[in-house]
MDTraj code that builds the backbone (N, CA, C; nanometers):
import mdtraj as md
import numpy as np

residues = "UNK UNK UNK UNK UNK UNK UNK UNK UNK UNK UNK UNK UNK UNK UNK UNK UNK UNK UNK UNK UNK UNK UNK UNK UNK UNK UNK UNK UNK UNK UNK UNK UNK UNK UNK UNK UNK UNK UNK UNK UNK UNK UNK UNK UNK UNK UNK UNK UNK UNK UNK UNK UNK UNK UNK UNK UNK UNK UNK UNK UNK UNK UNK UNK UNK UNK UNK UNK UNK UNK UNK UNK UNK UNK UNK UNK UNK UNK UNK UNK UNK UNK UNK UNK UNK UNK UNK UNK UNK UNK UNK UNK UNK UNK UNK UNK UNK UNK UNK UNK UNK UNK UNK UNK UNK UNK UNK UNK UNK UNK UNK UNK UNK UNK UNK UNK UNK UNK UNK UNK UNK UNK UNK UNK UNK UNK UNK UNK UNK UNK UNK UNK UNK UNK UNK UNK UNK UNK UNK UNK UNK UNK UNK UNK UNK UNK UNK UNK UNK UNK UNK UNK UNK UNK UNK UNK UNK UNK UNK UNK UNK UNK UNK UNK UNK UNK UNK UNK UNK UNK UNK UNK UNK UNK UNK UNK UNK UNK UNK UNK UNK UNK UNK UNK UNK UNK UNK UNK UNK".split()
xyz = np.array([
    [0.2117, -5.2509, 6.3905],
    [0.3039, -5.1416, 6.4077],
    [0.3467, -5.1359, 6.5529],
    [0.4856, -5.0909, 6.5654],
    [0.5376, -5.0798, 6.7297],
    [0.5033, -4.9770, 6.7699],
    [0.4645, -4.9629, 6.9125],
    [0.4739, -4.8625, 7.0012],
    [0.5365, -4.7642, 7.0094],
    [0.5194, -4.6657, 6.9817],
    [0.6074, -4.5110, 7.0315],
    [0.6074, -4.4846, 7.1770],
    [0.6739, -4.4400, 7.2420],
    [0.6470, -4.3550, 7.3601],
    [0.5665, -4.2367, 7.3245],
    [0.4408, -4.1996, 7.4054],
    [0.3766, -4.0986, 7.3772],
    [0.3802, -3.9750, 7.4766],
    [0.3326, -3.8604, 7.4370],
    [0.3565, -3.7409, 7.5189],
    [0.5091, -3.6758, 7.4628],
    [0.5833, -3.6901, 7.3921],
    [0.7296, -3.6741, 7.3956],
    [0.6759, -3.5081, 7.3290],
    [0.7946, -3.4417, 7.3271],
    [0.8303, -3.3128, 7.2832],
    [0.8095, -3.2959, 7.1096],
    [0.7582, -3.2841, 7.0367],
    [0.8223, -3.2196, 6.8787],
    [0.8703, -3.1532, 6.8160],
    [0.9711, -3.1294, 6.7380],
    [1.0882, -3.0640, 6.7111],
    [1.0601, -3.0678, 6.5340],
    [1.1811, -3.0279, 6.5038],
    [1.1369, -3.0365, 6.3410],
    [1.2609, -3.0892, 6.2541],
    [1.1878, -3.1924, 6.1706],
    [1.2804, -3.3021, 6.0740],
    [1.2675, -3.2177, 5.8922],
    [1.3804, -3.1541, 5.8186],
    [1.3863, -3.1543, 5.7376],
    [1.4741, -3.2470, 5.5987],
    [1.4406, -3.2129, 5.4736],
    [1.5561, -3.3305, 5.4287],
    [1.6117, -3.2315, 5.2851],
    [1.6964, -3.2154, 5.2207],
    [1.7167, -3.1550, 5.0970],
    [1.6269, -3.2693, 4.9593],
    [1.6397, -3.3846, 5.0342],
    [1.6098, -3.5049, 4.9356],
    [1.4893, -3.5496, 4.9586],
    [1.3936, -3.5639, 5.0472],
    [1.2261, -3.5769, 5.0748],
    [1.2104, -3.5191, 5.1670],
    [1.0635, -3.4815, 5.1254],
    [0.9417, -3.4041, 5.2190],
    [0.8531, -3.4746, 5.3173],
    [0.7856, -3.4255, 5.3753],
    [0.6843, -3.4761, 5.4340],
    [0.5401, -3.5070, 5.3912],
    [0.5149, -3.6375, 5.3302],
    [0.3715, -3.6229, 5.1790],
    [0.4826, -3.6566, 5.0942],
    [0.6142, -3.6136, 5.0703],
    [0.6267, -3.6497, 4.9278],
    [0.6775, -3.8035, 4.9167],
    [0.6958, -3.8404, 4.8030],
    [0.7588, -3.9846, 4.7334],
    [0.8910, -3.9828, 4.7516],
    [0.9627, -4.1015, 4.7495],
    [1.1048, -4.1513, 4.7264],
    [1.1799, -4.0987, 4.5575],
    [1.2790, -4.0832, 4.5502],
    [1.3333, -4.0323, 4.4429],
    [1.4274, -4.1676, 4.4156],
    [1.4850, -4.2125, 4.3108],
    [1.5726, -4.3309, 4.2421],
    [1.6981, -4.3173, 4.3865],
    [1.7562, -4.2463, 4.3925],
    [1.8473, -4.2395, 4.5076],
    [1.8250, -4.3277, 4.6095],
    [1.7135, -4.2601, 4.6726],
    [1.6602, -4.3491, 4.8099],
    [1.5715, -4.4577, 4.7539],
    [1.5547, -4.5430, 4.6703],
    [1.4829, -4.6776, 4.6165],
    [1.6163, -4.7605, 4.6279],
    [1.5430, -4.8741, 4.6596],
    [1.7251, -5.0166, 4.6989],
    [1.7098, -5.0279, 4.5800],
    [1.8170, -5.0912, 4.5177],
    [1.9055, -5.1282, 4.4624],
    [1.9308, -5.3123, 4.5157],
    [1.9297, -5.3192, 4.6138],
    [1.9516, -5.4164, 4.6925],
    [1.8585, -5.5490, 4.6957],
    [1.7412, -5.4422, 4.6868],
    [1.5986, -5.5401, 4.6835],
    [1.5229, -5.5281, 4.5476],
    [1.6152, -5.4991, 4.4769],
    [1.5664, -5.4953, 4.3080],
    [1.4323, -5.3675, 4.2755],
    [1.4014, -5.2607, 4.3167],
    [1.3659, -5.1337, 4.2855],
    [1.4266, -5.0517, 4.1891],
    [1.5661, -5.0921, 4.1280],
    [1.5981, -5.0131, 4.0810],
    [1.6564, -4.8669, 4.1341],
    [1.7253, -4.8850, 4.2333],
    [1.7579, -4.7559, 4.3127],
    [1.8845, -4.7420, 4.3464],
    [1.9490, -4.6509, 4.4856],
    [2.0948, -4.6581, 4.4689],
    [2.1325, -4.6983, 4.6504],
    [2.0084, -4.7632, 4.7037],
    [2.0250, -4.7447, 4.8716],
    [2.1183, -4.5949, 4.9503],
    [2.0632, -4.4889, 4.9043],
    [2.1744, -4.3968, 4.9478],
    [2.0144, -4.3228, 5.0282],
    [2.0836, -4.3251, 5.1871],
    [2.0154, -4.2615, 5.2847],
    [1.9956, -4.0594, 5.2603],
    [1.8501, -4.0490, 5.2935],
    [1.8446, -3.9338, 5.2649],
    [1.8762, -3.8412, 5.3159],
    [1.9538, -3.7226, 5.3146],
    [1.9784, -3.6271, 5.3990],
    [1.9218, -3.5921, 5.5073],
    [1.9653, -3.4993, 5.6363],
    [1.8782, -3.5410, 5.7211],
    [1.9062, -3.4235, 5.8107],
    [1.8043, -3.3273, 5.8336],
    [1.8216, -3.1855, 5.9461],
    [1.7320, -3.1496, 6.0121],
    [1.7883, -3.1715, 6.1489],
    [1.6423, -3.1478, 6.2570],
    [1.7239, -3.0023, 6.3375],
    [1.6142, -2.9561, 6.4190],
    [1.6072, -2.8546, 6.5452],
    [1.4862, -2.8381, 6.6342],
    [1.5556, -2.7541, 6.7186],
    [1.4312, -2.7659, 6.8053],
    [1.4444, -2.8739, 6.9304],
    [1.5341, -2.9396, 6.8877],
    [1.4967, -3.0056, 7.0350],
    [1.5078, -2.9986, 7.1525],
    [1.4239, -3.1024, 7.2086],
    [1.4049, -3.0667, 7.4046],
    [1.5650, -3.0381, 7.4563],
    [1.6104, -2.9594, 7.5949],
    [1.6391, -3.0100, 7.6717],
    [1.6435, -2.9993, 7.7752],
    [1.7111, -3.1085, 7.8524],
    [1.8975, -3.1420, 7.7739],
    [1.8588, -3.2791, 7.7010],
    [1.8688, -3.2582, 7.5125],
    [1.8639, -3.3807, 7.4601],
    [2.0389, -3.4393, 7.4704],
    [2.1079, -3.5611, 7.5414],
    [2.1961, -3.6331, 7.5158],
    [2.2896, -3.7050, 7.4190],
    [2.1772, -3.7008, 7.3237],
    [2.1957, -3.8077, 7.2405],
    [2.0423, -3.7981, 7.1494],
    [2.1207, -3.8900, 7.0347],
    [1.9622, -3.8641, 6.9109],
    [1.9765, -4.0430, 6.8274],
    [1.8721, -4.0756, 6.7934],
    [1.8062, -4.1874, 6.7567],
    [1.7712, -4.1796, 6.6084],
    [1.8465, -4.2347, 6.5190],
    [1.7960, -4.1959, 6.3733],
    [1.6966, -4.3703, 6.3154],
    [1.5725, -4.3613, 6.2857],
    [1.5216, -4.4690, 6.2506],
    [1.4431, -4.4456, 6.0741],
    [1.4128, -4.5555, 6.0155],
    [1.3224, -4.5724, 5.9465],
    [1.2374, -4.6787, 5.9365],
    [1.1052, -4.6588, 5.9353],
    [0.9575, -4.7765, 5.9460],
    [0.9052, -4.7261, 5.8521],
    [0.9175, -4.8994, 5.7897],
    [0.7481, -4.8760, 5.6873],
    [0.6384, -4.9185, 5.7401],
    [0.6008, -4.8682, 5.7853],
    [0.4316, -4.9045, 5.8510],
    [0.4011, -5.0327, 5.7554],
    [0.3680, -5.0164, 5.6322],
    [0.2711, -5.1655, 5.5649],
    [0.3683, -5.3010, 5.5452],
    [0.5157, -5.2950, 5.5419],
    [0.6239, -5.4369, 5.5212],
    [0.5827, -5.5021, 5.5577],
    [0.5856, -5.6197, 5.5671],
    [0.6218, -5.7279, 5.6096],
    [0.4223, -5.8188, 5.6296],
    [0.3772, -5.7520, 5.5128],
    [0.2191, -5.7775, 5.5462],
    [0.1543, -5.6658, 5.6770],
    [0.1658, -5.6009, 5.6878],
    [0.1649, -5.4703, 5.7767],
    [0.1957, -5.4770, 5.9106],
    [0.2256, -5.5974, 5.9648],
    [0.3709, -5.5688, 6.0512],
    [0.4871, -5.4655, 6.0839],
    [0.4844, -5.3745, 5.9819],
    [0.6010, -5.3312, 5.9767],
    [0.7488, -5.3982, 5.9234],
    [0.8240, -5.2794, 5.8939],
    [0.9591, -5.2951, 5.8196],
    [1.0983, -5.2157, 5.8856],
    [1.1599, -5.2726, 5.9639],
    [1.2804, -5.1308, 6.0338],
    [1.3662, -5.1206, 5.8958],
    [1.3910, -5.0494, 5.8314],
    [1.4947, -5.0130, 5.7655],
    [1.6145, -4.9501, 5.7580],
    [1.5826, -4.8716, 5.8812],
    [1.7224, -4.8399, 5.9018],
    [1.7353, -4.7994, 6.0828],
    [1.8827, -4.7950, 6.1341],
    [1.8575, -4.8133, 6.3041],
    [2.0054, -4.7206, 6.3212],
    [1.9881, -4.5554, 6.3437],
    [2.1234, -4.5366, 6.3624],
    [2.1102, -4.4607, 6.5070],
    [2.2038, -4.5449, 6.6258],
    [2.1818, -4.4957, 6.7874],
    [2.3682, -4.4105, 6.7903],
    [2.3272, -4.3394, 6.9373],
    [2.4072, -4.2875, 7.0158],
    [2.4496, -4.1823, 6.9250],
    [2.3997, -4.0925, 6.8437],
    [2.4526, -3.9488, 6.7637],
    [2.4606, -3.8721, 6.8924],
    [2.5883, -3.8036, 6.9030],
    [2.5896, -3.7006, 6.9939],
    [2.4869, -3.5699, 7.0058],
    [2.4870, -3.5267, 7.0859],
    [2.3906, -3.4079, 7.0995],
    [2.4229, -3.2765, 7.0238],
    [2.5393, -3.2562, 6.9841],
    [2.5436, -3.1216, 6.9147],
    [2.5556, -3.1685, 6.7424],
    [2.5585, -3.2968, 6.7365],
    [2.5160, -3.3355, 6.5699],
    [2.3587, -3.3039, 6.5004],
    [2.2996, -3.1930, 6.4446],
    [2.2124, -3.2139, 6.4442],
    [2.1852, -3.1774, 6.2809],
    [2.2689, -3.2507, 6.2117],
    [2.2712, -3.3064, 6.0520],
    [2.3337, -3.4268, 6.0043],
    [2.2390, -3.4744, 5.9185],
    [2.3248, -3.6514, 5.8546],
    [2.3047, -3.6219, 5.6953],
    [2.4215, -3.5923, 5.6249],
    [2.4222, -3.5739, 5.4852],
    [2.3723, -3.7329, 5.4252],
    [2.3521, -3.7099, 5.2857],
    [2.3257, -3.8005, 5.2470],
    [2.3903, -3.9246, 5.2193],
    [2.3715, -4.0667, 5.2554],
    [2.4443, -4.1628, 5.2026],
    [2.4970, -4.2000, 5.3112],
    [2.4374, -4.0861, 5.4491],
    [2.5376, -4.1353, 5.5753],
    [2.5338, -4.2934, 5.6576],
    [2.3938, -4.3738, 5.5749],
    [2.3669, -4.4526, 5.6115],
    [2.4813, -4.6078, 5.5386],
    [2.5302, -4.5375, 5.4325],
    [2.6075, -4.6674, 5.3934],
    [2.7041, -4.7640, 5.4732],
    [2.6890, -4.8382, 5.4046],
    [2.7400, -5.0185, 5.5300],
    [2.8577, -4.9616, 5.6154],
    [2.9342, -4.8865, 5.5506],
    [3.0887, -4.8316, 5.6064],
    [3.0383, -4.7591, 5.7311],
    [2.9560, -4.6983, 5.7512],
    [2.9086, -4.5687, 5.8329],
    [3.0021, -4.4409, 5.8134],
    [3.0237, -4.4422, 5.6849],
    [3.1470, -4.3400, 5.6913],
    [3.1030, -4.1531, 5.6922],
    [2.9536, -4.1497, 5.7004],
    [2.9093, -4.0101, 5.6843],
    [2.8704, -4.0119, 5.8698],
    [2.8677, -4.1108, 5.9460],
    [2.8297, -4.0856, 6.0744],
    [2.9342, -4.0497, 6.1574],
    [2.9245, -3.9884, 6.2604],
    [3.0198, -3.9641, 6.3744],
    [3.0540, -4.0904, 6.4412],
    [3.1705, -4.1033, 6.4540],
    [3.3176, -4.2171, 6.5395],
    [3.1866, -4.3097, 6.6523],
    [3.1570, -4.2106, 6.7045],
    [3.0084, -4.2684, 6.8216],
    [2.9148, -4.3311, 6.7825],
    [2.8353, -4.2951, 6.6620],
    [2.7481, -4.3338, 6.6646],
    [2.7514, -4.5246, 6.6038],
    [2.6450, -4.5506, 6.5634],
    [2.6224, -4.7170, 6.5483],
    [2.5203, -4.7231, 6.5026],
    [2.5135, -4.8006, 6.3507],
    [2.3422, -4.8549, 6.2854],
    [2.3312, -5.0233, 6.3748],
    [2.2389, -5.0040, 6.3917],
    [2.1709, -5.1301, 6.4211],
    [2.1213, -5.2010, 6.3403],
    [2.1391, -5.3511, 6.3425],
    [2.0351, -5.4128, 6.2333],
    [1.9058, -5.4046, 6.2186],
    [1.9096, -5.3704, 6.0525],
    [1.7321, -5.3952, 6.0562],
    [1.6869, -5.4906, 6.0532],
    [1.5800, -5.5112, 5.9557],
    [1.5043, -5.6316, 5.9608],
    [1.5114, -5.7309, 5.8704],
    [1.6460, -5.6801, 5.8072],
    [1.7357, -5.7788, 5.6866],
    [1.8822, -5.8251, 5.7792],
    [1.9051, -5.7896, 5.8817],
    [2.0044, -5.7962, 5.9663],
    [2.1348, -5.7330, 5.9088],
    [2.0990, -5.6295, 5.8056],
    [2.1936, -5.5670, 5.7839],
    [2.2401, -5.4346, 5.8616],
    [2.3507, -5.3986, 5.8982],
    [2.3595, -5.2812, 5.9587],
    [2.4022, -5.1564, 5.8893],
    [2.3016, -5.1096, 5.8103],
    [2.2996, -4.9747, 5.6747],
    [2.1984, -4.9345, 5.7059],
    [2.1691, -4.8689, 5.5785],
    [2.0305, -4.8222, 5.5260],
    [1.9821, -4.9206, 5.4226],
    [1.8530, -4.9458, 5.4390],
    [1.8041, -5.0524, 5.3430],
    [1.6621, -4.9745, 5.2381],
    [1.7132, -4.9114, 5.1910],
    [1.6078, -4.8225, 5.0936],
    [1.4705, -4.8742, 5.0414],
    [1.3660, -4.7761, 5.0206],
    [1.2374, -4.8469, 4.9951],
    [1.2646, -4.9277, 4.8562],
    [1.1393, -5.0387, 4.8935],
    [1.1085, -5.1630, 4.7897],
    [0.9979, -5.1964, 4.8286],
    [0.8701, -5.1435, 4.8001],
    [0.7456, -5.2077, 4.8586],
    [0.7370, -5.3567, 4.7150],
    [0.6610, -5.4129, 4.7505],
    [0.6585, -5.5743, 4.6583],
    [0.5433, -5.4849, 4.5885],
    [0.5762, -5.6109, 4.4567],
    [0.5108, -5.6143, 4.3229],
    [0.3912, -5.5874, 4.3320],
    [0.3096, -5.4521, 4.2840],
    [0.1717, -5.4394, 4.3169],
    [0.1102, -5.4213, 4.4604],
    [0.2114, -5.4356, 4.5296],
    [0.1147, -5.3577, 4.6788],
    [0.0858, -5.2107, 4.6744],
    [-0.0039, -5.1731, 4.7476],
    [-0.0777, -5.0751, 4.7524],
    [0.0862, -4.9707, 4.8244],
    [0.0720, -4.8463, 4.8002],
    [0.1688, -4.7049, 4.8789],
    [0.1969, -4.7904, 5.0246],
    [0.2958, -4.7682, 4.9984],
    [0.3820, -4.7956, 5.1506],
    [0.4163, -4.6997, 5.1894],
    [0.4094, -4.6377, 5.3448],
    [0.4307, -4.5204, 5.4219],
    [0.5939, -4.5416, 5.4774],
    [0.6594, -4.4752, 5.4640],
    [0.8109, -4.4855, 5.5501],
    [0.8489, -4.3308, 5.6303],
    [0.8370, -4.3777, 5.7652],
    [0.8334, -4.2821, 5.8446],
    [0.9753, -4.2786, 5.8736],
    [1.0463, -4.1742, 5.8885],
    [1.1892, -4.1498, 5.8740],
    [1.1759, -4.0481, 6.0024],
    [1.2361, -4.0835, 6.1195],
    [1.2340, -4.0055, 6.2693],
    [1.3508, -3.9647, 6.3221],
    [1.3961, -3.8679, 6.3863],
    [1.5072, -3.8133, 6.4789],
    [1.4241, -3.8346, 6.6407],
    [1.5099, -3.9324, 6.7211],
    [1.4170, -3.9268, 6.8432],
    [1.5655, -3.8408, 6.9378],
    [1.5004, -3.7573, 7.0123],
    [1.5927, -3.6786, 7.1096],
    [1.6073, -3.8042, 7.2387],
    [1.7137, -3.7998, 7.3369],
    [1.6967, -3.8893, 7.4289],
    [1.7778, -3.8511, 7.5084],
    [1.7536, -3.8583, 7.6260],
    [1.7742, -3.7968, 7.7908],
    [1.9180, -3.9340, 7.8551],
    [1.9629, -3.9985, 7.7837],
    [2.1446, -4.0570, 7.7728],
    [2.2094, -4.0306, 7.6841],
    [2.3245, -4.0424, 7.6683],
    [2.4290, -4.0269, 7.6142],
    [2.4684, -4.1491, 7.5061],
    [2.4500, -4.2481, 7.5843],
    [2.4292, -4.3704, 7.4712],
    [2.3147, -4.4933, 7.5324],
    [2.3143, -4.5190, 7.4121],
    [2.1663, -4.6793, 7.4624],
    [2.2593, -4.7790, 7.5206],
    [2.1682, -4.8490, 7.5878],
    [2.2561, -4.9674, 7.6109],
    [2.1873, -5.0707, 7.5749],
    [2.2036, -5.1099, 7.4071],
    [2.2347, -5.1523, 7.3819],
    [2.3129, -5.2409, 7.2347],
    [2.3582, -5.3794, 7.2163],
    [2.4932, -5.4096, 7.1658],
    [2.4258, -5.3777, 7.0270],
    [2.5861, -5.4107, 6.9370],
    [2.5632, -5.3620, 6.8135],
    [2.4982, -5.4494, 6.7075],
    [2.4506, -5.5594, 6.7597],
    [2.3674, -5.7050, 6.7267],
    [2.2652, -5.6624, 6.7308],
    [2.1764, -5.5436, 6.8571],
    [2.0398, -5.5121, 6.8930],
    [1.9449, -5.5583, 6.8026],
    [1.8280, -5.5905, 6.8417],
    [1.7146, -5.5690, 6.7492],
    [1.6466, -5.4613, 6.7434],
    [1.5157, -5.4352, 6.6831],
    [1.4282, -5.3543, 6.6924],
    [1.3385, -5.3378, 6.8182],
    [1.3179, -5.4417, 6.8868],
    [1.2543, -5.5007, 7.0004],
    [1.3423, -5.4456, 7.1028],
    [1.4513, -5.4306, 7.1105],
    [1.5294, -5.3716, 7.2079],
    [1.5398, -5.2127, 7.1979],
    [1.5447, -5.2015, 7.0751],
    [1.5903, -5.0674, 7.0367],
    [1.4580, -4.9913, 7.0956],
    [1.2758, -5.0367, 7.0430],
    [1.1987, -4.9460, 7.0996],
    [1.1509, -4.9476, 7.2725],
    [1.2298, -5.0309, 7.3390],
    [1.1913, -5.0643, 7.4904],
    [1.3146, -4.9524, 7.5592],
    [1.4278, -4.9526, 7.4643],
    [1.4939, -4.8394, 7.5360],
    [1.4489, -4.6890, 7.4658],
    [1.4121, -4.7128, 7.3299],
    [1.2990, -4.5556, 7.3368],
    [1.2049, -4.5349, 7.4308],
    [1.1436, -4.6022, 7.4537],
    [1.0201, -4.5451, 7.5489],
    [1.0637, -4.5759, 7.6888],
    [1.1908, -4.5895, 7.7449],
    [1.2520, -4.5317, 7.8457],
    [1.3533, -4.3779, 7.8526],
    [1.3508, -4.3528, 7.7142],
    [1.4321, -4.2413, 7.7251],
    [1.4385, -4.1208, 7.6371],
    [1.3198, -4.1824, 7.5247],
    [1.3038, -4.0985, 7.4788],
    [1.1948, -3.9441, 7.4959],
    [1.2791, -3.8376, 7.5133],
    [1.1966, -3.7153, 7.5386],
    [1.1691, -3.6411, 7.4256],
    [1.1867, -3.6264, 7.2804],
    [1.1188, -3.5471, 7.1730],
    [1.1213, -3.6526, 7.0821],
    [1.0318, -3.5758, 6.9493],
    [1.0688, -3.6913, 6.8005],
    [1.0291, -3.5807, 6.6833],
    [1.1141, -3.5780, 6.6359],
    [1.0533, -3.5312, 6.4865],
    [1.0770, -3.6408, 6.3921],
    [0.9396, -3.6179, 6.3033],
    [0.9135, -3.7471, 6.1949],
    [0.8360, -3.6617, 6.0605],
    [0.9202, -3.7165, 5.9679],
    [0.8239, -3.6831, 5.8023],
    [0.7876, -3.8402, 5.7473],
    [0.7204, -3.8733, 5.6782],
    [0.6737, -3.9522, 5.5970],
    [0.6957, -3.9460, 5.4950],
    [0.7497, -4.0710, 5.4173],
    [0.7695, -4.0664, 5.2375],
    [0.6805, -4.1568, 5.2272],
    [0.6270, -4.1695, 5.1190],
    [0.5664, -4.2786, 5.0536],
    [0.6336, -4.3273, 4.9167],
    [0.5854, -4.4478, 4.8258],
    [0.6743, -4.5326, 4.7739],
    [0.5190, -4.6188, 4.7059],
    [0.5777, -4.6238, 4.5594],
    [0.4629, -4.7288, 4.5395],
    [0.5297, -4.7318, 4.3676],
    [0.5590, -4.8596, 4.3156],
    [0.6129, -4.9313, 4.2155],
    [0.5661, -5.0551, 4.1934],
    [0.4680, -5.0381, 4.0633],
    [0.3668, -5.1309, 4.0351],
    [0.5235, -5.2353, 3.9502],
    [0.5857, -5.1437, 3.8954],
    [0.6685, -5.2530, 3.8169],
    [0.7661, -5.3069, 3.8986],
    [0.7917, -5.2565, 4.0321],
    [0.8545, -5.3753, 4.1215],
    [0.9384, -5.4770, 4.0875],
    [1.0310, -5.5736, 4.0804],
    [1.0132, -5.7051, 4.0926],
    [1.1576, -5.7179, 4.2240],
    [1.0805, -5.6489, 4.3341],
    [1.1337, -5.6973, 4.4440],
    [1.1478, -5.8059, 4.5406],
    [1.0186, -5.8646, 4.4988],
    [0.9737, -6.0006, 4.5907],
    [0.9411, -6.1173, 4.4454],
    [0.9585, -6.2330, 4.5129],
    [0.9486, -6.3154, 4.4529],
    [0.7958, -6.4017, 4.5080],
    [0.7293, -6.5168, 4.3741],
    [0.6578, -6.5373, 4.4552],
    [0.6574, -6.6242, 4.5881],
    [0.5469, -6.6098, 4.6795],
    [0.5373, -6.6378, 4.8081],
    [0.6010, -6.5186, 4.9290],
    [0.6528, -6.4055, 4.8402],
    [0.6870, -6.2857, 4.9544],
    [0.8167, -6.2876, 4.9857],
    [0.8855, -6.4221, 4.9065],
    [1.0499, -6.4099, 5.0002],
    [1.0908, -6.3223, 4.8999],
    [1.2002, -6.1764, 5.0019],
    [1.2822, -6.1113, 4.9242],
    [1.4037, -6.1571, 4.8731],
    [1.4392, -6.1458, 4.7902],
    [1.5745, -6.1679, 4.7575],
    [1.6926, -6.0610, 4.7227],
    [1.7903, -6.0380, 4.8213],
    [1.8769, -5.9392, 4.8412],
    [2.0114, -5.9611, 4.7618],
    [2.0120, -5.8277, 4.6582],
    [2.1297, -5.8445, 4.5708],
    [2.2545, -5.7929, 4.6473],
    [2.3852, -5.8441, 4.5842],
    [2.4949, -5.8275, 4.6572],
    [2.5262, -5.6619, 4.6510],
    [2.5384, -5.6699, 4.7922],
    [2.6037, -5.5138, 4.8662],
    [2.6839, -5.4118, 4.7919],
    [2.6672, -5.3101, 4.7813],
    [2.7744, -5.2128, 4.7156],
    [2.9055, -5.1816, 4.8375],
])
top = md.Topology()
chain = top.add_chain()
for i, resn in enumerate(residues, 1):
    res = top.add_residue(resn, chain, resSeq=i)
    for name in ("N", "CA", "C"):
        top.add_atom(name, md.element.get_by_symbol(name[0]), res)
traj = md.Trajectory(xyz[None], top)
């Protein structure tokens, strides 16, 4: 698992569509990665935050992916500071629910969306931590190629609060992965 910046401020992350403890609903399950779902990002309402927050950081990690490595699933930078709601679905490929400013980053499929839970066939509950990080610029610097590796070296230069809930996810009937672990990604909506 990556590094957080620690010490930061906490604020508070709500969703109309998951809780904090609760499970994924068919909505937020891919579609993409064969779950049976609709990849539609979950609603999304924070407050509370530090300031002067600048700018806000929308992420999702599954802690156990990738053999417990971790999973970025979703990477959305530079939300202005007085945005402090993302309806649902705002994550789709278009970015058409985000503000003109903002920018998803690729995840770890190099897609730049939301990539909805799919834990593989028979793995144990996968945790997906879904975060609003507050941040002391206006925008990151950096490009719209970024990785994850970039993305958390300029969090823990700038990030000053975080609110985070947890979903969990667990589908014994799966058939997201194939064997040997490679995913195979169905064509895009």
């Amino acid at each position: 698992m990556s590094t957080y910046p620690t010490g930061l401020r906490r604020f508070t992350l709500v969703s109309h569509d998951v809780g904090d403890g609760s499970k994924f609903d068919t909505p937020q399950l891919s579609g993409l990665l064969g779950a049976g779902g609709d990849d539609i990002s979950p609603h999304l309402r924070w407050q509370g935050a530090p300031t002067p927050t600048l700018s806000y950081v929308v992420t999702m990690f599954d802690d156990h992916g990738l053999g417990d490595s971790g999973f970025w699933h979703w990477i959305v930078v530079d939300i202005p500071p007085g945005m402090t709601e993302l309806r649902a679905d705002a994550g789709h490929p278009s970015g058409r629910g985000l503000p003109n400013c903002a920018r998803q980053l690729p995840n770890d499929l190099k897609l730049s969306r939301y990539m909805a839970a799919a834990p593989p066939l028979g793995d144990r509950p996968h945790s997906y931590r879904i975060s609003v990080h507050a941040l002391d610029v206006a925008r990151l610097d950096i490009s719209d190629d970024g990785t994850p590796a970039r993305l958390l070296s300029q969090l823990y230069r700038h990030a000053i609060g975080r609110a985070s809930i947890t979903v969990t996810c667990e589908h014994p009937q799966l058939g997201s992965s194939n064997p040997g672990g490679r995913v195979t990604v169905k064509g895009q909506r």
